[in-house]
N, CA, C and O atoms as a DFTB+ gen file, in Angstrom:
632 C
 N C O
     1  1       0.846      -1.179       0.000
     2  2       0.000       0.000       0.000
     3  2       0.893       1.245       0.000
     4  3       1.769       1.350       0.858
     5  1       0.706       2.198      -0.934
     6  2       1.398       3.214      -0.889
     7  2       1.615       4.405       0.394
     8  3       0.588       5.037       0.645
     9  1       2.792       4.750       1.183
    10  2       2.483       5.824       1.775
    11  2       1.769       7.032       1.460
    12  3       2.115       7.743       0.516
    13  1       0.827       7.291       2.176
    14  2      -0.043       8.813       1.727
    15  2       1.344       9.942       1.531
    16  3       2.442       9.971       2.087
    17  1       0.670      10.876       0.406
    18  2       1.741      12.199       0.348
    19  2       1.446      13.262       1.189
    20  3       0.687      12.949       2.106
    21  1       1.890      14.685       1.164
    22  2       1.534      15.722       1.382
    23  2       1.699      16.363       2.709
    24  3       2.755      16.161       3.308
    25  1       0.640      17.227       3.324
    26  2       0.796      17.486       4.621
    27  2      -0.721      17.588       5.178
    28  3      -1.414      18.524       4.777
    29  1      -1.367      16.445       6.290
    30  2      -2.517      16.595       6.574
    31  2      -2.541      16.880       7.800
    32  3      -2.248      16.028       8.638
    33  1      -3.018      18.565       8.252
    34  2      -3.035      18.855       9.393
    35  2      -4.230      18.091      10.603
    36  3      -5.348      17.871      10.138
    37  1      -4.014      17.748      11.936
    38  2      -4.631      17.521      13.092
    39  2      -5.150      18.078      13.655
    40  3      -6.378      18.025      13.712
    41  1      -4.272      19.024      14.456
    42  2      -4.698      20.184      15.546
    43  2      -3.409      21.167      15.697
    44  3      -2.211      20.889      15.648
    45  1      -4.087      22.447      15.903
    46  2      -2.980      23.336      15.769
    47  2      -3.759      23.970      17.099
    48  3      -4.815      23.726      17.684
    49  1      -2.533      25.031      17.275
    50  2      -2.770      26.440      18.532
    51  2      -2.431      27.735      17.977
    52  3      -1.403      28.373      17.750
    53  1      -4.113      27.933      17.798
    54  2      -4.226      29.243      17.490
    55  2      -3.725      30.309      18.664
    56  3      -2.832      31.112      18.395
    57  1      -4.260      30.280      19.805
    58  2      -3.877      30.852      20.941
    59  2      -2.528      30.995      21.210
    60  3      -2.179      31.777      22.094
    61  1      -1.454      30.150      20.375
    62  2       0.034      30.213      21.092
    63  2       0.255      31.358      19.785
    64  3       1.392      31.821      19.875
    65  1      -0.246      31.743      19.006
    66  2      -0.108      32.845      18.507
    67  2      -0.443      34.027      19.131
    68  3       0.158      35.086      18.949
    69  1      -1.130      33.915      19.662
    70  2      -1.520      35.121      20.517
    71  2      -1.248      35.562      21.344
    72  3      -1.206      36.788      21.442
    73  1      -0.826      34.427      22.679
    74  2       0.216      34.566      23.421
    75  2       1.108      35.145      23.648
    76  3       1.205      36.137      24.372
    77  1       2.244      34.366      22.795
    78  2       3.548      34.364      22.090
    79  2       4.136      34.869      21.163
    80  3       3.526      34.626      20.122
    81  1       5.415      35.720      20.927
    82  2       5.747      35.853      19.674
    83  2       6.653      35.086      19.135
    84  3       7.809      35.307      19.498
    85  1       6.471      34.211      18.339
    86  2       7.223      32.837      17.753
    87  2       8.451      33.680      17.147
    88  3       8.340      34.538      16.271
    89  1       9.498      33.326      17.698
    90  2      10.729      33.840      17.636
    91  2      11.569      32.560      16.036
    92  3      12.382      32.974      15.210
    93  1      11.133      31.420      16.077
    94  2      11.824      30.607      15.806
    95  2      11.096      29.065      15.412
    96  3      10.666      28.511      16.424
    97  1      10.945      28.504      14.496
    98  2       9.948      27.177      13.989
    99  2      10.780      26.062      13.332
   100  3      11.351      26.021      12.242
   101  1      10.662      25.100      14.411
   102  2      11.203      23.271      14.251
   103  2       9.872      22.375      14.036
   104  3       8.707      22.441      14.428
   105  1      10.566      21.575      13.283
   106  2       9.488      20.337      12.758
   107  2      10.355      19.208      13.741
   108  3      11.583      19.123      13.738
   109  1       9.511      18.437      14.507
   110  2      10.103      17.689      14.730
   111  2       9.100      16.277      15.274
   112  3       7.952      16.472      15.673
   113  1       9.706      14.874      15.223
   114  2       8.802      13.864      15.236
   115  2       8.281      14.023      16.840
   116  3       8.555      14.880      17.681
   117  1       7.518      12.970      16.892
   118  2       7.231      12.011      18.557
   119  2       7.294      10.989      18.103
   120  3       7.112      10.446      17.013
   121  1       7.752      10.614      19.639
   122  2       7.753       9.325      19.801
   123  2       6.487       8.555      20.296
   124  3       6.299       8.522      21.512
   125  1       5.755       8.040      19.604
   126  2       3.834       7.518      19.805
   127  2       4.120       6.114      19.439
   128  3       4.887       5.596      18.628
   129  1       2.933       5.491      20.621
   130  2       2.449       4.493      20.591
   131  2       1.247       4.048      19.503
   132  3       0.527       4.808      18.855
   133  1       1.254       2.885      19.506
   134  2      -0.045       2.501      18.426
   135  2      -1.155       2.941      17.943
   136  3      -1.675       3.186      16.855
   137  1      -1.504       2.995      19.670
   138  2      -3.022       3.669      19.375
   139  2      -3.183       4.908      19.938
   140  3      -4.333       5.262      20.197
   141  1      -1.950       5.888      20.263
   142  2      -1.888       7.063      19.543
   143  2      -1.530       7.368      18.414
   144  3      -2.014       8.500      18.428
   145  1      -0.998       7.276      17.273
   146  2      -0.823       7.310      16.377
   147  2      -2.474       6.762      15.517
   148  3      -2.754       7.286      14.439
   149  1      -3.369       5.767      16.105
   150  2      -4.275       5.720      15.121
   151  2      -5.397       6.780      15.925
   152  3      -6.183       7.217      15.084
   153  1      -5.657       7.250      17.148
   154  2      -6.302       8.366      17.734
   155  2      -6.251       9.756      17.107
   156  3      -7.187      10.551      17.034
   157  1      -4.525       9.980      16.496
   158  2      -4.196      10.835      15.703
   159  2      -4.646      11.140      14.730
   160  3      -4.985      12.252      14.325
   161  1      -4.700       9.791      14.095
   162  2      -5.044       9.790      12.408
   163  2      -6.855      10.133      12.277
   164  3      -7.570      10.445      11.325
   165  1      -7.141       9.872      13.873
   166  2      -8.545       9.862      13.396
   167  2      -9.214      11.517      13.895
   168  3     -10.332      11.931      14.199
   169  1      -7.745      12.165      13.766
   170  2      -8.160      13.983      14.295
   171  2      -8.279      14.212      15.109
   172  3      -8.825      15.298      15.306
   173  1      -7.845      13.337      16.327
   174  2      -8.164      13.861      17.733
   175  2      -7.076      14.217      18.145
   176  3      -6.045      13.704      17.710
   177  1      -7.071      15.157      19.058
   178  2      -5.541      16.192      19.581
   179  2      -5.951      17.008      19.957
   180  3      -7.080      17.407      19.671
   181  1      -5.169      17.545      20.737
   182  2      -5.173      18.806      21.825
   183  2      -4.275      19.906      22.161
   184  3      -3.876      19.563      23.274
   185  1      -3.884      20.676      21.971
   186  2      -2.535      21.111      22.379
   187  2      -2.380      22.223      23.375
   188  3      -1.320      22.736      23.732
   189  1      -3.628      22.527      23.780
   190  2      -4.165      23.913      24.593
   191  2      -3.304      24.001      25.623
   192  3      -2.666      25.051      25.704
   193  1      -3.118      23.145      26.450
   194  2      -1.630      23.104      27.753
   195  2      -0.899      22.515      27.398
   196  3      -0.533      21.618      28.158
   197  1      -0.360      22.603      26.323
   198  2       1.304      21.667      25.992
   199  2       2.143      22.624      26.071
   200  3       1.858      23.746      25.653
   201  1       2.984      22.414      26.466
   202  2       4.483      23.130      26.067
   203  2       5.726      22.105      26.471
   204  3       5.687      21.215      27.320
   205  1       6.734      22.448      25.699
   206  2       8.049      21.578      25.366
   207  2       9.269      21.762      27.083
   208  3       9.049      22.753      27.779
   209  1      10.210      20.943      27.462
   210  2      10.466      20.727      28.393
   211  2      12.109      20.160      28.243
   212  3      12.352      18.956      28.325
   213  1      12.715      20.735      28.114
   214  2      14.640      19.796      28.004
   215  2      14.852      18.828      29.391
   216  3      14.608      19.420      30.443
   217  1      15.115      17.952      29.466
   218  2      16.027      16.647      30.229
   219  2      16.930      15.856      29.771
   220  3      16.969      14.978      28.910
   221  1      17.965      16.523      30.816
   222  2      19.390      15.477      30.179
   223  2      19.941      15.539      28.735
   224  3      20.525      14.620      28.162
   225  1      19.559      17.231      28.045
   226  2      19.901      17.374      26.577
   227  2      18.777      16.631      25.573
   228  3      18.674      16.845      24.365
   229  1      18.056      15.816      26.276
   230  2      16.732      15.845      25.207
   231  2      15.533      16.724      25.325
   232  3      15.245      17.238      26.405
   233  1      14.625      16.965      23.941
   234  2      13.559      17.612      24.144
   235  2      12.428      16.784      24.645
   236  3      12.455      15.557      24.561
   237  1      11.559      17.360      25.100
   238  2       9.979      16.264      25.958
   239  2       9.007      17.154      25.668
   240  3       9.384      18.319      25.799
   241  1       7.473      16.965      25.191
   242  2       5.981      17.382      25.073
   243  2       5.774      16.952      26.137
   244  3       5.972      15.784      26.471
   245  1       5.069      18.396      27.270
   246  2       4.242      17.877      27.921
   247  2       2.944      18.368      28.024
   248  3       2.889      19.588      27.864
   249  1       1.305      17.517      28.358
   250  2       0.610      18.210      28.628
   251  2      -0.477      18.364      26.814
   252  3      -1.627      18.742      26.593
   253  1       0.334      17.993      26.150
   254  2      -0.239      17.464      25.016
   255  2      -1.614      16.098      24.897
   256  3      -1.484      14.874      24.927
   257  1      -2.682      16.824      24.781
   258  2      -3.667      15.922      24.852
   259  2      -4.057      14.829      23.888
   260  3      -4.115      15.363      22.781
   261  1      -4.368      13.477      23.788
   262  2      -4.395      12.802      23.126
   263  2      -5.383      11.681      23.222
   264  3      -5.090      10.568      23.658
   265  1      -6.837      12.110      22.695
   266  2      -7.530      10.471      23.727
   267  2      -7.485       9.279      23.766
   268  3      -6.722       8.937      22.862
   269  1      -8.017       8.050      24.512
   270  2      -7.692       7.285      24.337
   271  2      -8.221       6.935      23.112
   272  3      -9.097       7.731      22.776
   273  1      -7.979       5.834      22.120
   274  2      -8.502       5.146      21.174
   275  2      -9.433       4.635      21.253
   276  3      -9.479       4.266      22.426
   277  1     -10.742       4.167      20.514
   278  2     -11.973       3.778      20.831
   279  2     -11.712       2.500      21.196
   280  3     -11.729       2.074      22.351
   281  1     -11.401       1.714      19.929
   282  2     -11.494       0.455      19.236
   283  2     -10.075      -0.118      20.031
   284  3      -9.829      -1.290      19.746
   285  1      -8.648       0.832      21.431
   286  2      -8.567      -0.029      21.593
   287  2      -8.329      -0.538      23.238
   288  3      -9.032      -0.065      24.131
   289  1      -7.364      -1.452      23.489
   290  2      -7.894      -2.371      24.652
   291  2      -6.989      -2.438      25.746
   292  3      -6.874      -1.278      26.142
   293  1      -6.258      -3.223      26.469
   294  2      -5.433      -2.554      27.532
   295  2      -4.290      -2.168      26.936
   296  3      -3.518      -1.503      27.627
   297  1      -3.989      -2.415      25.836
   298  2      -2.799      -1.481      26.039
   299  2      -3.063      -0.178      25.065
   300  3      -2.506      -0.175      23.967
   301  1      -3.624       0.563      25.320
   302  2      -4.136       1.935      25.407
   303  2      -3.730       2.877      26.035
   304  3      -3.648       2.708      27.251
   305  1      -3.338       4.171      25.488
   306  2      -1.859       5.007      26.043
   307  2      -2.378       5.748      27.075
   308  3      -3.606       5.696      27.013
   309  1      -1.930       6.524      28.148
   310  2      -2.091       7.350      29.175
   311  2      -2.201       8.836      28.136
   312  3      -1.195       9.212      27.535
   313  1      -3.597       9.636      28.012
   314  2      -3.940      10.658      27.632
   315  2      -3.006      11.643      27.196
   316  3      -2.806      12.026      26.043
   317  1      -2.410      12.038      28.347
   318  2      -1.686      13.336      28.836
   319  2       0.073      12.779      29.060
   320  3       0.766      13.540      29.736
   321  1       0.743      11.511      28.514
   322  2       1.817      11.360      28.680
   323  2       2.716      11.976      28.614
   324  3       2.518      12.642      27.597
   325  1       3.743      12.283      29.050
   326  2       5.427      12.958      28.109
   327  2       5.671      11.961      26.887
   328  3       5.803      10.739      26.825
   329  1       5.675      13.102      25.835
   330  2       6.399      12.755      24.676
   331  2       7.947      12.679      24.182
   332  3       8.346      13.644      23.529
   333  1       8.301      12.263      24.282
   334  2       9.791      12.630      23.661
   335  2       9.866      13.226      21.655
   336  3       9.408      12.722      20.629
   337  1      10.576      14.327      21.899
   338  2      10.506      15.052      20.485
   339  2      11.977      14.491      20.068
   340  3      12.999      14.487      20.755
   341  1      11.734      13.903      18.411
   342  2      12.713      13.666      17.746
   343  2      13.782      14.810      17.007
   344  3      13.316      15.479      16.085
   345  1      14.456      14.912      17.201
   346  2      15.431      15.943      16.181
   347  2      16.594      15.776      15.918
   348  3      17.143      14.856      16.524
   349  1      17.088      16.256      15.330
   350  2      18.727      16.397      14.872
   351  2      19.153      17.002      16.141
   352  3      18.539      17.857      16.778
   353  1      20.646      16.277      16.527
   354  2      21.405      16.613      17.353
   355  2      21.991      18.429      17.136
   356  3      22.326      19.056      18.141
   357  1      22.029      18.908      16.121
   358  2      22.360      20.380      15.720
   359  2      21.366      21.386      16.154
   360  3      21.736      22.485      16.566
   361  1      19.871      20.988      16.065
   362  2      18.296      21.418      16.347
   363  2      18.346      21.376      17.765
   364  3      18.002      22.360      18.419
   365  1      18.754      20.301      18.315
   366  2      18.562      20.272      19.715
   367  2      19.310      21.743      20.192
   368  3      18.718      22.655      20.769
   369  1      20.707      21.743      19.819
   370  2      21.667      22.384      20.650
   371  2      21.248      23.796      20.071
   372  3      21.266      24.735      20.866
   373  1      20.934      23.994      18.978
   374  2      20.088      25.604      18.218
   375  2      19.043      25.917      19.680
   376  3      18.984      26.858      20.472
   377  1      18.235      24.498      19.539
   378  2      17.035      25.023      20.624
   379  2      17.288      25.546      22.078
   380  3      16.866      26.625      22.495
   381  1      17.925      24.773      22.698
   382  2      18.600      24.467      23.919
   383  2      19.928      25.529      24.060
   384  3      20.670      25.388      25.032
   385  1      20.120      26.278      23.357
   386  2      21.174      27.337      23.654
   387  2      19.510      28.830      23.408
   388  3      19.321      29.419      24.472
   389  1      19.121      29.021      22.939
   390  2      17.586      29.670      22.626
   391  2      16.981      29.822      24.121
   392  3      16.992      30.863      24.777
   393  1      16.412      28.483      24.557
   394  2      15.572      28.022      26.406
   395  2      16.443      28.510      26.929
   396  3      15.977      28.942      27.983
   397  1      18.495      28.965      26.827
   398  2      18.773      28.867      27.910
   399  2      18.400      30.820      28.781
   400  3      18.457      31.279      29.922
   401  1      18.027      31.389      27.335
   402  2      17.796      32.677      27.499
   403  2      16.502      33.305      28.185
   404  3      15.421      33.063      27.649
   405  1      16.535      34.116      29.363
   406  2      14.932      34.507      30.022
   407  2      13.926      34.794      29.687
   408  3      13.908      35.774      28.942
   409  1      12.745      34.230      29.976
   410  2      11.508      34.315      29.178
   411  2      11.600      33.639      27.619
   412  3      11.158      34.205      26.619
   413  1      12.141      32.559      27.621
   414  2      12.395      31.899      26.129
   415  2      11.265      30.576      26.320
   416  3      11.740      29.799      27.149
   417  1      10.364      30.252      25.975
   418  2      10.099      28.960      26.171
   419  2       9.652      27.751      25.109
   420  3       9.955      28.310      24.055
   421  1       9.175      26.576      24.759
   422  2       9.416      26.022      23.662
   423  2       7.258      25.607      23.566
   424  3       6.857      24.999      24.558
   425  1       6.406      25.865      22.727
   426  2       5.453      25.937      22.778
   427  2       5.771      25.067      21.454
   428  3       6.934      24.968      21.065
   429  1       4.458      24.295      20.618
   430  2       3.858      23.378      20.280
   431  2       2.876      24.042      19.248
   432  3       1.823      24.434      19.750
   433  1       3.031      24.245      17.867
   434  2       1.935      24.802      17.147
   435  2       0.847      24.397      16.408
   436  3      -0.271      24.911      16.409
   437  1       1.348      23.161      15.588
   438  2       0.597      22.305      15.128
   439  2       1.612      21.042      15.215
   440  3       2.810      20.907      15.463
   441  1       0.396      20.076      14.847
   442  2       0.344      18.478      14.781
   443  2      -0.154      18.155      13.409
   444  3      -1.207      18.672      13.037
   445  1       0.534      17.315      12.593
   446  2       0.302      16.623      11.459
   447  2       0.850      15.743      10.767
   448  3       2.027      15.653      11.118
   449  1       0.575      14.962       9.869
   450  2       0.568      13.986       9.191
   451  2       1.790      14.701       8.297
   452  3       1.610      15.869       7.952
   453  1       2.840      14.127       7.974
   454  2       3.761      14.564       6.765
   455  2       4.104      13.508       6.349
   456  3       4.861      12.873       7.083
   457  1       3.735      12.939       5.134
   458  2       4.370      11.613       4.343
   459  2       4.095      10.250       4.854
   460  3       4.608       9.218       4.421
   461  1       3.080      10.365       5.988
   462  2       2.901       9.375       6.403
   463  2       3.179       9.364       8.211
   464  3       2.725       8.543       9.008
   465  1       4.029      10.507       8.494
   466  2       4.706      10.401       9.831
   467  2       4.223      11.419      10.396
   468  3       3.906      12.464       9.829
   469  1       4.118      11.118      11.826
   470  2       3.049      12.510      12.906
   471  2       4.411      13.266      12.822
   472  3       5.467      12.675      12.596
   473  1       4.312      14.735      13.037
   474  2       5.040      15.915      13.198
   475  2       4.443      16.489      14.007
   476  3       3.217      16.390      14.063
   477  1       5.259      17.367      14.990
   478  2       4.774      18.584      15.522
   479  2       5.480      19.794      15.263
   480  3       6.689      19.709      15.049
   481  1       4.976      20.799      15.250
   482  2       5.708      22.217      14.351
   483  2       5.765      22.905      16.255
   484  3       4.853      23.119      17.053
   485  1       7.456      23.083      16.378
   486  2       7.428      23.726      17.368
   487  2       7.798      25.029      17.419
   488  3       8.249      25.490      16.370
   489  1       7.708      25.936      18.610
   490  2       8.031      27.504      18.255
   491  2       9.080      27.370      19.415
   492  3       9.040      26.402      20.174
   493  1      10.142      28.491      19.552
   494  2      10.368      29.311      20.651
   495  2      10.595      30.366      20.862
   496  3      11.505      31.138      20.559
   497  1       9.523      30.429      21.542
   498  2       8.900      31.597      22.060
   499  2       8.966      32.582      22.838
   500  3       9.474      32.254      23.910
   501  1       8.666      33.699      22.778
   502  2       8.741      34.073      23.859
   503  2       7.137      35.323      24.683
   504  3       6.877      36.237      23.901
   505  1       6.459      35.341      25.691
   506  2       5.825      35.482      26.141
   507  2       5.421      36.775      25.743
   508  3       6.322      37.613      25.706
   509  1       3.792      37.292      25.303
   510  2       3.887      38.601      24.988
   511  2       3.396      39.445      26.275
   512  3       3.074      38.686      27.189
   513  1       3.240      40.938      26.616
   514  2       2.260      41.542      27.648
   515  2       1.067      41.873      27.558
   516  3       0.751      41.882      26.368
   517  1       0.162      42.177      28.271
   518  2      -1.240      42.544      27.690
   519  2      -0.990      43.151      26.281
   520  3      -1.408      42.660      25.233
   521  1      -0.056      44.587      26.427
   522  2      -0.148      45.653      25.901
   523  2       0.261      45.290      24.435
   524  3      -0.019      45.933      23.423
   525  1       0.902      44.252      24.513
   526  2       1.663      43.864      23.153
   527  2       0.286      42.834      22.741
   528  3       0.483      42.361      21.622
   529  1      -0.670      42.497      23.171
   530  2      -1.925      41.541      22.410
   531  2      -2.946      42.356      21.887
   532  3      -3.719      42.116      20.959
   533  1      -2.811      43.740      22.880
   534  2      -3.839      44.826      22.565
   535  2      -3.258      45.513      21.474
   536  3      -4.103      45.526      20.579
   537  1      -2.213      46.097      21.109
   538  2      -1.842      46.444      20.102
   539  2      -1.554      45.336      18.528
   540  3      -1.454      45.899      17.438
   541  1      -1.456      43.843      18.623
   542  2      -1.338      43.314      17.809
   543  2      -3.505      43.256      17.039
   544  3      -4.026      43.046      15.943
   545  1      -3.848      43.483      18.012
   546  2      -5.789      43.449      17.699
   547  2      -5.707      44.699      17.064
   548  3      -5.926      44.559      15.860
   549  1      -5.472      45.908      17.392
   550  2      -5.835      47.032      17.012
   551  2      -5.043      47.069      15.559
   552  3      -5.468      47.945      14.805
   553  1      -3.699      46.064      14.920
   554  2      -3.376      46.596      13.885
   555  2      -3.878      45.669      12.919
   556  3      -3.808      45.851      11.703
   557  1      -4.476      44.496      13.574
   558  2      -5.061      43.161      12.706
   559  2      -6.697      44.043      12.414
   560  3      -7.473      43.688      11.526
   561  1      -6.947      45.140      13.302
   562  2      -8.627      45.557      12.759
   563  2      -8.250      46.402      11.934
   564  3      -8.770      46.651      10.846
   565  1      -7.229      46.937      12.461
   566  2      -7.236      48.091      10.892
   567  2      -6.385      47.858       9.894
   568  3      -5.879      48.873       9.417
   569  1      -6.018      46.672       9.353
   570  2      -5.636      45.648       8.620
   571  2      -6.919      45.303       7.459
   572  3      -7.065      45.148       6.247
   573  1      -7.760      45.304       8.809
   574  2      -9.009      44.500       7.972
   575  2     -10.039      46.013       7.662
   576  3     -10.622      46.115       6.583
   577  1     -10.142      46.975       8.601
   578  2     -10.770      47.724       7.288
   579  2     -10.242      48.823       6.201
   580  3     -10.849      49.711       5.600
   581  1      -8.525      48.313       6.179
   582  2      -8.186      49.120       5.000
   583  2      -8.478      48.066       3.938
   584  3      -8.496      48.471       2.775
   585  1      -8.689      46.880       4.146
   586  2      -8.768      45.893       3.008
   587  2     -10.357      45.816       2.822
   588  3     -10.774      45.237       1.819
   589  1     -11.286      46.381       3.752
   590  2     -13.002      46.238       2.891
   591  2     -12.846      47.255       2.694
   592  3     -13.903      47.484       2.106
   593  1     -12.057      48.662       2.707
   594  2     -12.414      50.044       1.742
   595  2     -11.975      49.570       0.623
   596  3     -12.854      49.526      -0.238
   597  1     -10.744      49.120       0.229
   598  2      -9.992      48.844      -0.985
   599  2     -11.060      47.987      -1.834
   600  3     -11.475      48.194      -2.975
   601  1     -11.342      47.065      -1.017
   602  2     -12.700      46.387      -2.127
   603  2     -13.841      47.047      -2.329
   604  3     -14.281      47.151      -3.473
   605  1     -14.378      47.495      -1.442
   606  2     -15.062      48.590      -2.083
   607  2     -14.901      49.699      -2.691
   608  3     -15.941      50.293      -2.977
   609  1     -13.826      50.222      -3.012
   610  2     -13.331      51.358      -4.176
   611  2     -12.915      50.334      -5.142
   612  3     -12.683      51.096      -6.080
   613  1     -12.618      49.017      -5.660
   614  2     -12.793      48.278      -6.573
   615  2     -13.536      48.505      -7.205
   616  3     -13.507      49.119      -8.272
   617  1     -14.757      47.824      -6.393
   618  2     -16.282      47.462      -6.812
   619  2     -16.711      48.941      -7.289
   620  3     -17.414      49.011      -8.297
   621  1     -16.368      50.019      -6.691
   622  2     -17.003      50.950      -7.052
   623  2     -18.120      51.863      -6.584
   624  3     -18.807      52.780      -7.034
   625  1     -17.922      50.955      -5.114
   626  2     -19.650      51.295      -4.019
   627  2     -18.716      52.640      -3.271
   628  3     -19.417      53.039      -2.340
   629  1     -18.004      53.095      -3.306
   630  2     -17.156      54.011      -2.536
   631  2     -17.175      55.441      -3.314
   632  3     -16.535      56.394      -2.870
């Protein structure tokens, strides 16, 4: 049977955009069990309290939601496990010299299917203030109504 192509997204975090200002973006695997990996495939995911975690020079997901599988039976994964994130030894030490800086932290953006293999798209991040969420709204609205005048001086209703 052929591996599927392409890129089929799961679940992403809209909110860690909002948050956060993504300083920096890694693709990198997990390490999943069976019937996470078929829980996955079937679109279920979570990522609302995940964020990434270094031990002993490796990276770890924690807090990443995942349900159990319907169809399966005791050996059926613990929801909310630590993941271990796959990467290149060069990625690690990029990342991990990045965390070692204040207010740096490693957040979780999306989850998906690439070529057949789960991915997670990670950021690091770093934390925004009110003032910096209130000003990113105020330039995303007036973003959006210089772009319905422009269509309407198109159209011609202007």
């Amino acid at each position: 049977m052929p591996r599927e192509q392409g890129r089929k997204p799961v679940a992403s975090n809209r909110k860690a955009y909002h948050d956060y200002a993504i300083l920096d973006t890694y693709e990198a695997g997990m390490v999943l069990t069976g019937t996470e990996v078929k829980s996955l495939r079937a679109g279920r995911a979570s990522l609302v309290d995940a964020f990434g975690h270094e031990n002993h020079g490796e990276l770890f997901l924690h807090g990443m939601h995942i349900p159990e599988y319907t169809q399966g039976t005791w050996t059926n994964h613990e929801p909310r496990r630590v993941r271990k994130l796959l990467l290149n030894r060069e990625e690690i030490h990029k990342v991990l010299g990045k965390l070692r800086d204040d207010g740096i932290t490693l957040v979780p953006l999306q989850v998906y299917f690439q070529n057949g293999y789960a991915k997670v798209e990670i950021g690091v991040a770093k934390g925004k203030k009110s003032y910096d969420k209130r000003q990113d709204l105020a330039k995303r609205d007036a973003e959006r109504e210089i772009n319905k005048a422009m269509g309407r001086r198109a159209k011609g209703m202007d």
